[in-house]
C-alpha positions in Angstrom: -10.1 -225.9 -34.8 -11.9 -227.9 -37.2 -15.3 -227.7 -39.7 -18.2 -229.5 -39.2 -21.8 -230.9 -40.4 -22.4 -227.2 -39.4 -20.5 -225.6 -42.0 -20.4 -224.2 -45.8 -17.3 -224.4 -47.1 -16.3 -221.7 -49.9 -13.1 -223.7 -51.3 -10.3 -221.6 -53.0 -10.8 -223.1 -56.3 -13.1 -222.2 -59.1 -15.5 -224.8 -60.8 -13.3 -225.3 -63.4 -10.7 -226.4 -61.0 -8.5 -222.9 -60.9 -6.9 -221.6 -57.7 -8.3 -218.8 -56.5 -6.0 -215.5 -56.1 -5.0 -213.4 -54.1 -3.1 -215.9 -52.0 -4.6 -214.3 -48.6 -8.4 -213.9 -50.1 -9.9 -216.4 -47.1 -8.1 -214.2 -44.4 -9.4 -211.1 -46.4 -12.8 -212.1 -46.5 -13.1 -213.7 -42.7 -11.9 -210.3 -41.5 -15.2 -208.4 -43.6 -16.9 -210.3 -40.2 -14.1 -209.6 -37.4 -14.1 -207.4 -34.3 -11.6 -205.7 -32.3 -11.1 -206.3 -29.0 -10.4 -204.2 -26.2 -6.6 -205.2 -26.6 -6.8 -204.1 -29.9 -6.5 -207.3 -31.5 -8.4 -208.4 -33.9 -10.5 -211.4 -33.6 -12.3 -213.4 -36.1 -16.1 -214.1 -36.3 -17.5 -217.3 -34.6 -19.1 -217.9 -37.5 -16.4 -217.2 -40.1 -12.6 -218.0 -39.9 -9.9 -219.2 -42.7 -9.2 -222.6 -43.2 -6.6 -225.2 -44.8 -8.3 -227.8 -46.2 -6.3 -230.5 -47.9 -3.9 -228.3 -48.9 -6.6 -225.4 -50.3 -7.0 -222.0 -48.6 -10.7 -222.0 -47.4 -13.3 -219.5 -45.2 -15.5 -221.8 -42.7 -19.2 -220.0 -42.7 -21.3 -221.9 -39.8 -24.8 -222.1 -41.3 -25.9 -220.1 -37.8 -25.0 -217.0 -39.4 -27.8 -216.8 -42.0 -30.2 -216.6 -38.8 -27.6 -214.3 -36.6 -26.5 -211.8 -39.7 -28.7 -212.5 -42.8 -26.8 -209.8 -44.8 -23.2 -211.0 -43.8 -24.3 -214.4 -45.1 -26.2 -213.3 -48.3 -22.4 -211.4 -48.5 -20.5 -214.3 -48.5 -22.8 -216.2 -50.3 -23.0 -214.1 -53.1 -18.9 -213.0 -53.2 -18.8 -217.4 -53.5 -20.8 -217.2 -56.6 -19.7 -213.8 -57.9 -15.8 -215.5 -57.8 -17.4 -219.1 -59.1 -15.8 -220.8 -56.2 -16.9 -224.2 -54.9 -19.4 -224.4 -51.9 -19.5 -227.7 -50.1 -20.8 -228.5 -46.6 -18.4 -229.0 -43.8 -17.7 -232.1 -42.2 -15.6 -233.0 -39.1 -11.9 -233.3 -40.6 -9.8 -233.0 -36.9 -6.9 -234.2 -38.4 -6.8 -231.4 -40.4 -7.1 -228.8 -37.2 -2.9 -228.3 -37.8 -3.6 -226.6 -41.1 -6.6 -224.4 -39.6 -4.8 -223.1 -37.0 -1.4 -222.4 -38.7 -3.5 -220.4 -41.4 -5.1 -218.0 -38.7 -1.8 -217.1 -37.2 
């Protein structure tokens, strides 16, 4: 797993450099867009899933969603601003795929 050019970032960390809290917010707000699947399981969004970036708890949005779900964007957009957390756009960090996948288990 890993972010690209096709991404928004929301970063754990507040524009004045502050980690943002509750430790488990990105898995918190990834499952607002998860399903559960016939196994009972549930299963993150393709558009939305925690990440570790660099050492920082992040939620990967793929910028698909504001034509697929405009409200579940707008959502995650706004909580983002609401929580004055940094926004950047994704770019292709594979060596970081480790982290991503050792935050959503």
């Amino acid at each position: 797993m890993h972010t690209s050019s096709q991404d928004l970032i929301i970063k754990g960390v507040t524009s004045a450099g502050k980690t943002f809290r509750p430790g488990d917010w990105a898995e918190r707000l990834s499952g607002v867009l998860s399903s559960f699947g016939a196994d009972n399981r549930m299963s993150y969004s393709p558009y939305v899933r925690p990440v570790t970036l660099n050492g920082i708890k992040c939620v990967a949005v793929n910028k698909s969603l504001k034509e697929v779900e405009p409200q579940g964007f707008r959502f995650l957009m706004g909580f983002a601003q609401d929580n004055d957390l940094q926004v950047e756009e994704g770019a292709d960090l594979a060596t970081e795929a480790h982290e991503a996948v050792a935050i959503a288990n």
